[in-house]
C-alpha positions, -999 to 999 in steps of 0.1 A, spaced: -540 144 456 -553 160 423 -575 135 397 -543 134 376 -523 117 402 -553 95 412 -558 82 374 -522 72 370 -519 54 405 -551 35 397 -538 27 360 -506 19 377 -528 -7 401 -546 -19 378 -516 -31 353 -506 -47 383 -535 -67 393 -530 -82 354 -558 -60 338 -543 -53 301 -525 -14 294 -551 -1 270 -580 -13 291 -563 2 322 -556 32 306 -593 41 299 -607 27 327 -586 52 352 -594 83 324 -635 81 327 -635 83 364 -636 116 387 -622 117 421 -654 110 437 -654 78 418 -619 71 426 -629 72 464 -655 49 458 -637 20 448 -630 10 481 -659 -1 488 -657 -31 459 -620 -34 462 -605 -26 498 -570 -29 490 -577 6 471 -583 18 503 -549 12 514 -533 24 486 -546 54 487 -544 66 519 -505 54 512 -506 77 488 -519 106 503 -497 100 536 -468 101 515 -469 139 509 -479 153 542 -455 129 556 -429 144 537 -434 177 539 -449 180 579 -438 149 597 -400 144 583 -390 169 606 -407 158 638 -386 134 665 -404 105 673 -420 109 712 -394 93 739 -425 67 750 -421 50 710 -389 31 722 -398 24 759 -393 -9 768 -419 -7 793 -446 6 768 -444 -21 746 -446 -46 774 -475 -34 793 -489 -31 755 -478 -68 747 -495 -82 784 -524 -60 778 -529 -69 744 -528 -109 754 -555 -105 784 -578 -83 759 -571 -112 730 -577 -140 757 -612 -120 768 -619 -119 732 -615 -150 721 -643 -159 749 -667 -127 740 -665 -129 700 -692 -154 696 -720 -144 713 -715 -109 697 -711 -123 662 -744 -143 669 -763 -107 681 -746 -90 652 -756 -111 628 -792 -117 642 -796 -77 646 -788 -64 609 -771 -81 578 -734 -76 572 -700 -85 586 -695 -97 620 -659 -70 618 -656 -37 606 -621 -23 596 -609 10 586 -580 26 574 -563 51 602 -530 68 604 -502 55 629 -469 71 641 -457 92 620 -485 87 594 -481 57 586 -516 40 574 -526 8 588 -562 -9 592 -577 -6 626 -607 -32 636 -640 -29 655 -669 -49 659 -697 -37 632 -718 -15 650 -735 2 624 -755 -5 592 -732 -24 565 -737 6 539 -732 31 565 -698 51 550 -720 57 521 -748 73 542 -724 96 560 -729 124 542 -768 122 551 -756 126 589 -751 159 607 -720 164 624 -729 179 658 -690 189 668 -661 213 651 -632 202 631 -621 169 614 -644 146 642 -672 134 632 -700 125 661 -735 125 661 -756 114 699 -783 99 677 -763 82 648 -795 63 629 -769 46 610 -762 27 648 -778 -6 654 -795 -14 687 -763 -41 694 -744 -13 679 -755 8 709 -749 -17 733 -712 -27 720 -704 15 719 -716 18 754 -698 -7 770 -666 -4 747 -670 -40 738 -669 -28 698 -631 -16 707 -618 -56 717 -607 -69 679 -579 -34 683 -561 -55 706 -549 -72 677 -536 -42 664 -519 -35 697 -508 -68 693 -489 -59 659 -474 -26 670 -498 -5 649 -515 11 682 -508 6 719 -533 6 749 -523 41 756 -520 68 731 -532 100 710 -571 94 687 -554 73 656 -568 94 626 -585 90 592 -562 99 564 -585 127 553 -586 143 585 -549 145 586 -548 161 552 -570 191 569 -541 192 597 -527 224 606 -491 227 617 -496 222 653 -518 191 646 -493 169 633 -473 171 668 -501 143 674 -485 120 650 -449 116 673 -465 89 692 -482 52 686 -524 60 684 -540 40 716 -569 26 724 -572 46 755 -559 80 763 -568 117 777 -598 117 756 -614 90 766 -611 92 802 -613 131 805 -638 136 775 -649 105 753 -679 113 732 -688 140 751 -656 164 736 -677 185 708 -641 205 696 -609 185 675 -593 212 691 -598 196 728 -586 161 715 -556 180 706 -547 198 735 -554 162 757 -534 145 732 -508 168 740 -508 170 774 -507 132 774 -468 133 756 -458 162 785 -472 139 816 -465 105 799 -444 76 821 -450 42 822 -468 48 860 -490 76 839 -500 49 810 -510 27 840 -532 54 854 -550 61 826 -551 19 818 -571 20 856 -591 48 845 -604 38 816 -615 5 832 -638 30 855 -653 54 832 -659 20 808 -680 2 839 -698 37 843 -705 39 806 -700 78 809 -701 95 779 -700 71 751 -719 70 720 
């Protein structure tokens, strides 16, 4: 989306949210596109609509033609999403305290983190995590080296992680508030990596094949890889494979899978 675009969606937003024309007007003409990106972090409904906005064209002009993935209207799928999302909600409801506490006493900030990420087809929604990280830490990205290829972004010895950070990452315990989202129908337990808007704007033809299916929680990545995957183009071919293989046994599999490499800790950072 080009600065001209961004400056009349913001003034558009802005006449909305009761701020007068004229005002609007030059308040959306002084700021660059950088700026524009920035005003998320004071008003995070921006966020939203601009990752909207940016889905809307590759979404036209890449995903329009895609069918959906056979597994979006299984019956199955959304049950074992539905009784899986109720166990990890009842588990969380028991956990979510004593992690707020060591959150809170570890580093100042919000006990949740949320983030915008693309769905099926696309479509933006806002994912939820326990914080595990600094409360200014999208700002300090850019101060990080990314140590693999292509839109991920991963770094072993992330200083932006807090020690409880670390702990919660390890153990998974900073993916629990998602079953909410699973919950909703914006992910299910089983799935492709649910993307950042920007990534998908970098997507090459055969990346958007990813997009035919709900984003999971779990998946071919994070039992057969995780954090140790250093290439997006591995994530895409497990990704992949997973819509070839998947059945409602298969989503099971990896479900009990998961659980093991989870208890093991293997490869997450």
């Amino acid at each position: 989306m080009n600065s001209q675009s961004l400056q009349q969606l913001y003034q558009e937003q802005l006449i909305k949210a009761g701020v007068e024309i004229q005002k609007a007007r030059q308040a959306s003409q002084i700021l660059s596109v950088k700026e524009f990106q920035l005003i998320g972090d004071i008003w995070p409904e921006w966020e939203t609509i601009l990752a909207q906005a940016n889905c809307k064209e590759f979404v036209t002009e890449q995903l329009i033609k895609l069918e959906n993935h056979c597994s979006v209207y299984s019956l199955s799928k959304r049950l074992i999403d539905l009784i899986g999302a109720l166990i990890g909600l009842g588990i969380l409801s028991i956990i979510i305290i004593p992690i707020a506490i060591a959150i809170k006493l570890d580093s100042p900030g919000d006990v949740f983190y949320s983030q915008i990420r693309c769905g099926l087809k696309g479509k933006p929604f806002k994912i939820w995590k326990f914080r595990t990280m600094v409360a200014n830490a999208d700002q300090q990205k850019y101060l990080i080296e990314n140590e693999v290829e292509g839109q991920l972004f991963k770094n072993k010895n992330d200083p932006r992680v807090t020690r409880v950070g670390k702990f919660l990452r390890s153990t998974s315990l900073d993916e629990f508030p998602q079953f909410w989202n699973v919950f909703r129908g914006e992910m299910s337990l089983v799935g492709t990596r649910p993307p950042h808007p920007e990534e998908v704007c970098q997507y090459q033809n055969h990346h958007y094949q990813r997009l035919v299916v709900k984003p999971g929680m779990t998946g071919e990545w994070q039992v057969n890889g995780r954090s140790s995957i250093k290439n997006f183009e591995e994530v895409v071919k497990m990704d992949l494979k997973y819509q070839q293989k998947w059945s409602p046994i298969y989503d099971l599999k990896l479900i009990l899978n998961t659980i093991i490499v989870v208890f093991r800790a293997k490869g997450a950072y």
